[in-house]
C-alpha positions as CSV (number, residue, x, y, z in Angstrom):
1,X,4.4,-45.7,5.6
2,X,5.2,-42.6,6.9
3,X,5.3,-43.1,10.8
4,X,4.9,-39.1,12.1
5,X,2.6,-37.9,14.5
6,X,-0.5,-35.9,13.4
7,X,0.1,-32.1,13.8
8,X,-2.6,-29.4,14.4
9,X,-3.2,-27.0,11.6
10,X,-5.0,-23.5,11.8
11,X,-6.5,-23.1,8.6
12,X,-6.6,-19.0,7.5
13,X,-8.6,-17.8,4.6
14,X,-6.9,-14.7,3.2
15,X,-9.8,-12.9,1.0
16,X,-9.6,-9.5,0.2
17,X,-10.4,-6.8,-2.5
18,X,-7.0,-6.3,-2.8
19,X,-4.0,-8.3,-0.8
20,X,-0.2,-7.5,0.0
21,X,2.1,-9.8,0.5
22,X,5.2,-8.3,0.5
23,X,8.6,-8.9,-1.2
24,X,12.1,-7.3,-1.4
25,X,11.4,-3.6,-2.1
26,X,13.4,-1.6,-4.4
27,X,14.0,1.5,-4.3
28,X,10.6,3.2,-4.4
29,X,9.3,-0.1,-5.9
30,X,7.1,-2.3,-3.2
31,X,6.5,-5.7,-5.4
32,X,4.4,-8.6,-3.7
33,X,4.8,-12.0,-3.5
34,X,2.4,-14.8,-4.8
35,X,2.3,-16.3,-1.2
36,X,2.5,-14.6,2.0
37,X,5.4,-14.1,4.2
38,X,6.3,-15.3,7.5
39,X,7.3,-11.8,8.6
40,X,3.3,-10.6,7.6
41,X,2.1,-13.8,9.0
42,X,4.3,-12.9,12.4
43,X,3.0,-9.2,11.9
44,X,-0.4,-10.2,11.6
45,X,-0.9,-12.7,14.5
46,X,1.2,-9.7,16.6
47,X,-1.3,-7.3,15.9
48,X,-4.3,-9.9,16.6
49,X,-2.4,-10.6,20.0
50,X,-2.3,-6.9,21.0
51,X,1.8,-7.0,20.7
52,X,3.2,-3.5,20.6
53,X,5.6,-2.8,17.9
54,X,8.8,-2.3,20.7
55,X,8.1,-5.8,21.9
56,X,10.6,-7.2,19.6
57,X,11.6,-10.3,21.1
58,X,8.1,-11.6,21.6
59,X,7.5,-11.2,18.2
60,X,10.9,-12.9,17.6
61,X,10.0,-15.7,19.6
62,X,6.2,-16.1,17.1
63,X,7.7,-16.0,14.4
64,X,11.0,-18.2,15.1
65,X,7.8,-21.2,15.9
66,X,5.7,-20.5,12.6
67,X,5.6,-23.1,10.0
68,X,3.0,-22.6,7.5
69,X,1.7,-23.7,3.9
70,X,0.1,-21.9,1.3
71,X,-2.4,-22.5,-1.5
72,X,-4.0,-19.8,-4.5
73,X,-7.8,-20.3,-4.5
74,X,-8.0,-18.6,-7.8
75,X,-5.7,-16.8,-10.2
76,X,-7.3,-14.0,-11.1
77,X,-7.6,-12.8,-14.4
78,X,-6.0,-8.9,-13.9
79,X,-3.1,-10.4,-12.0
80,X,-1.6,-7.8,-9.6
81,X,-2.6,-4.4,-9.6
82,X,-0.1,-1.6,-9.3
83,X,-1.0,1.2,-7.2
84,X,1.1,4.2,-7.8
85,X,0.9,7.1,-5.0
86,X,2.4,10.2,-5.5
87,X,2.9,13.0,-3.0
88,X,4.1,16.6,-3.1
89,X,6.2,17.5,-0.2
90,X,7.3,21.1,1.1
91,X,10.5,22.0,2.8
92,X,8.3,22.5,6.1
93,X,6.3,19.7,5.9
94,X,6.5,16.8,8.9
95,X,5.0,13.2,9.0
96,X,4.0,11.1,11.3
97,X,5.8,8.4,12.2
98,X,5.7,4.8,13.8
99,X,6.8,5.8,16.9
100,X,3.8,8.5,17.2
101,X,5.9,11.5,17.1
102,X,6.1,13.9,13.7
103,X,9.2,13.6,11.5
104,X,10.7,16.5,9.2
105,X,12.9,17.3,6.8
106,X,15.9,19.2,5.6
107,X,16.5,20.8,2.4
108,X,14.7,22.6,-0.1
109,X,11.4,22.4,-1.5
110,X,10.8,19.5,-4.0
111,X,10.6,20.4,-7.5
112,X,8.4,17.2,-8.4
113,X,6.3,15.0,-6.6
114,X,7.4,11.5,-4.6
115,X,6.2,8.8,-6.6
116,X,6.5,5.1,-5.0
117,X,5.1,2.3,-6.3
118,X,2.9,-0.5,-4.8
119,X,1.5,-4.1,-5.8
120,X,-1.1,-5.7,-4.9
121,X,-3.4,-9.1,-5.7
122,X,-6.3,-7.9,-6.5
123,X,-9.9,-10.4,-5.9
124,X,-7.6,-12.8,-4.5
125,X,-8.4,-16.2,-2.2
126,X,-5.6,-17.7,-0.5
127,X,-5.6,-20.4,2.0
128,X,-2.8,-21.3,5.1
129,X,-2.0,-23.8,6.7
130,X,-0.1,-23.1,10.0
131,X,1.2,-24.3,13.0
132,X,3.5,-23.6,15.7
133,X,7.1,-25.4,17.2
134,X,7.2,-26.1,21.0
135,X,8.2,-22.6,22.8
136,X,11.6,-22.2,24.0
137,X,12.4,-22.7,27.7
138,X,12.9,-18.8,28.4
139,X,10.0,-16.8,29.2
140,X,8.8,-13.5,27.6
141,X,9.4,-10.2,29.6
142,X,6.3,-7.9,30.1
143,X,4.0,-10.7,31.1
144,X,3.5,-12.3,28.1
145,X,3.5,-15.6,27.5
146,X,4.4,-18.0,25.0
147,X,1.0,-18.5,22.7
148,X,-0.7,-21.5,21.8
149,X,-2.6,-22.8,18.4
150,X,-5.4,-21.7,20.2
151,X,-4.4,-18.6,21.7
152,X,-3.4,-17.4,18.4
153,X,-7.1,-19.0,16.7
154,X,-8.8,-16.7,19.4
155,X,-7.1,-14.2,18.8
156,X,-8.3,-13.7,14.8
157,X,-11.8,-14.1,16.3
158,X,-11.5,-11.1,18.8
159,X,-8.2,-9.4,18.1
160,X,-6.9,-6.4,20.0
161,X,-6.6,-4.4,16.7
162,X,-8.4,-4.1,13.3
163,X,-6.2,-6.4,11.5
164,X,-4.9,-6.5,7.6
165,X,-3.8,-8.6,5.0
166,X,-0.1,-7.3,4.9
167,X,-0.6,-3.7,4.1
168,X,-3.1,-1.3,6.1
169,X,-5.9,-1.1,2.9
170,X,-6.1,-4.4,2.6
171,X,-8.8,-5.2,5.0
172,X,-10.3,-9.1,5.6
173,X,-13.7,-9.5,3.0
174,X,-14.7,-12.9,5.3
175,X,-13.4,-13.8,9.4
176,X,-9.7,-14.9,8.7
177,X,-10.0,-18.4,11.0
178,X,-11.5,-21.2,9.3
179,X,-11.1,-23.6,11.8
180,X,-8.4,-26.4,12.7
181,X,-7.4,-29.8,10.9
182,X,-4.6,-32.6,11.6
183,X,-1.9,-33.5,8.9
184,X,1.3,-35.0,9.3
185,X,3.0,-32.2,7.4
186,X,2.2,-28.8,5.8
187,X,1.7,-30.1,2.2
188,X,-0.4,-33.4,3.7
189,X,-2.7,-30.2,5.5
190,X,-2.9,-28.7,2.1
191,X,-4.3,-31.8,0.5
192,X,-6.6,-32.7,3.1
193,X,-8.2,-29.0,3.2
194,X,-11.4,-28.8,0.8
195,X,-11.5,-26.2,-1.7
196,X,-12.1,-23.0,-0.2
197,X,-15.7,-21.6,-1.2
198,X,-16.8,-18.7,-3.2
199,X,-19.1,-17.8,-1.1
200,X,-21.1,-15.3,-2.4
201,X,-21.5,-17.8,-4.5
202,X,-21.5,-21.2,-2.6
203,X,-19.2,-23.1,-5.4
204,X,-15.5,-23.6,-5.1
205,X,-13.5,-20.8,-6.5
206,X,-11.4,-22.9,-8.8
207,X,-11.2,-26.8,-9.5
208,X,-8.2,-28.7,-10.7
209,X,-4.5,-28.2,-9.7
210,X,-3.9,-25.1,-7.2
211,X,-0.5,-23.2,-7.2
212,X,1.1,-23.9,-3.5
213,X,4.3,-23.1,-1.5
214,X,4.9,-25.3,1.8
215,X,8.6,-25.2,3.6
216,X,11.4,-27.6,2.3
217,X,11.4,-30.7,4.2
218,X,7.6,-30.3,5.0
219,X,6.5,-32.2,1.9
220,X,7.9,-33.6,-1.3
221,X,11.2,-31.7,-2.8
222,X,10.9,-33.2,-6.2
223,X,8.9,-35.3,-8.4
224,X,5.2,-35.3,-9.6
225,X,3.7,-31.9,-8.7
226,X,6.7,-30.2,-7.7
227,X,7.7,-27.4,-10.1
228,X,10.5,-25.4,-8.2
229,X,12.8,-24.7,-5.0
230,X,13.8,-21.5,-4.0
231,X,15.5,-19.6,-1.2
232,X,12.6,-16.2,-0.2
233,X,13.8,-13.6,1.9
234,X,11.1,-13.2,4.3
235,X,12.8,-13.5,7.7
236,X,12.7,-10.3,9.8
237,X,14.9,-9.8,12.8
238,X,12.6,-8.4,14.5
239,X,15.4,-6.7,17.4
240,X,17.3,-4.8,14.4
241,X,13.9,-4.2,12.6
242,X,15.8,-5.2,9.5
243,X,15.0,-8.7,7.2
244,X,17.8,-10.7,7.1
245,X,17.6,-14.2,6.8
246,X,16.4,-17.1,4.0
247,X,13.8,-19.6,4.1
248,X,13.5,-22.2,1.8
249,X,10.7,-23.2,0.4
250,X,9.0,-25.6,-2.4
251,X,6.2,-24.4,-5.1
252,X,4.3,-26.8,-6.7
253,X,0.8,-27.7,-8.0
254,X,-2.2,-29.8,-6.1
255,X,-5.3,-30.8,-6.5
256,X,-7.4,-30.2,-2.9
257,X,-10.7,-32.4,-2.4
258,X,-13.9,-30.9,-3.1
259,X,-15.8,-29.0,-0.1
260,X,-18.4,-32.3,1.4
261,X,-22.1,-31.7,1.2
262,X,-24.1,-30.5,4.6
263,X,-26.9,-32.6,6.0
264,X,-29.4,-30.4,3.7
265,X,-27.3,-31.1,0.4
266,X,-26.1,-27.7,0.3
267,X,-21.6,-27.8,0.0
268,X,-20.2,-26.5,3.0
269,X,-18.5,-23.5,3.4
């Protein structure tokens, strides 16, 4: 009997028209993952926070005490969507940049457009689990402070920015927090959380097994409902502004209880 303390979960429900999660681009290729990142998970809480984007070492410091789970609602039937943007560009042409001042360009003209390509889930539901380490002793310059579970559950409710599902079209269908439970580990939270609900149509999503990813040595590595191991790249040093770094992480299959009935019979959401 397993002898660890209970741990406090925010539970996020990622639901969307169309959702990003990110993955190792190449070249003019930007594929997604089938679970979210912890760099888009950093990003995302940053943004609800009110970080700006030169703060790098508070959002080095969020993201160095994330530890989240993830769980596929549904698998759609279109699987991902590729959205493919093309753009004709001039030799005098400037773009805006990040850092709010225009950028241009050397050279001649183009003979052909810019093509890039992007993916995206499209109709997709997708549940977290997530919680935060202790904060390290230093403090944060600029008057920030270390944030809490709470903090950063407040901060999806009223965030200091419209926020998005890893890329800037894929806005939020439904309020991202759905509210705190206690698990020992990240793949016990996934099994204790209900189905999400459809809820325009007030039924669970999907029944059965549920595609999942939770952190190595945050739930079982092997053995009944574990179908692989693998090493993601989704760590962004967020001082260089480059990714570099592993996490591993375990996929697997579960089956999550079914959303409990209200006091008028109706399934909660």
């Amino acid at each position: 009997m397993s002898m660890s303390p209970a741990r406090r979960w925010l539970v996020l429900r990622l639901e969307a028209p169309l959702l990003s999660f990110g993955a190792v681009a190449i070249d003019n290729y930007g594929v997604t993952w089938d679970f979210p990142a912890l760099s888009m998970l950093t990003g995302l809480f940053a943004n609800a926070l009110g970080y700006e984007r030169i703060e790098c070492e508070a959002h080095q410091a969020l993201q160095d005490r994330i530890v989240f789970a993830s769980r596929r609602e549904d698998e759609p039937y279109h699987g991902v969507l590729t959205d493919v943007q093309n753009v004709h560009m001039q030799k005098s042409d400037k773009g805006w940049t990040t850092r709010g001042t225009p950028e241009g360009r050397d050279g001649g003209s183009y003979g052909g457009p810019h093509r890039r390509f992007r993916d995206y889930h499209p109709d997709a539901l997708v549940a977290v689990v997530l919680t935060l380490h202790l904060p390290p002793d230093h403090a944060l310059p600029a008057g920030r402070h270390h944030p809490t579970l709470d903090d950063l559950a407040a901060a999806l409710d009223r965030p200091e920015r419209p926020l998005f599902i890893g890329r800037k079209p894929c806005l939020p269908a439904w309020p991202l927090n759905a509210g705190l439970i206690e698990a020992e580990t990240a793949h016990d939270a996934l099994l204790k959380l209900p189905a999400l609900m459809d809820l325009s149509k007030r039924e669970p999503r999907k029944t059965g097994d549920l595609r999942a990813q939770w952190p190595a040595g945050d739930g079982p590595d092997q053995g009944a409902g574990v179908d692989r191991g693998l090493a993601i790249h989704d760590r962004r040093n967020w001082i260089s502004g480059l990714h570099g770094g592993t996490r591993r992480v375990i996929e697997g299959r579960l089956a999550p209880p079914a959303p409990p009935p209200t006091a008028d019979g109706e399934v909660a959401i």
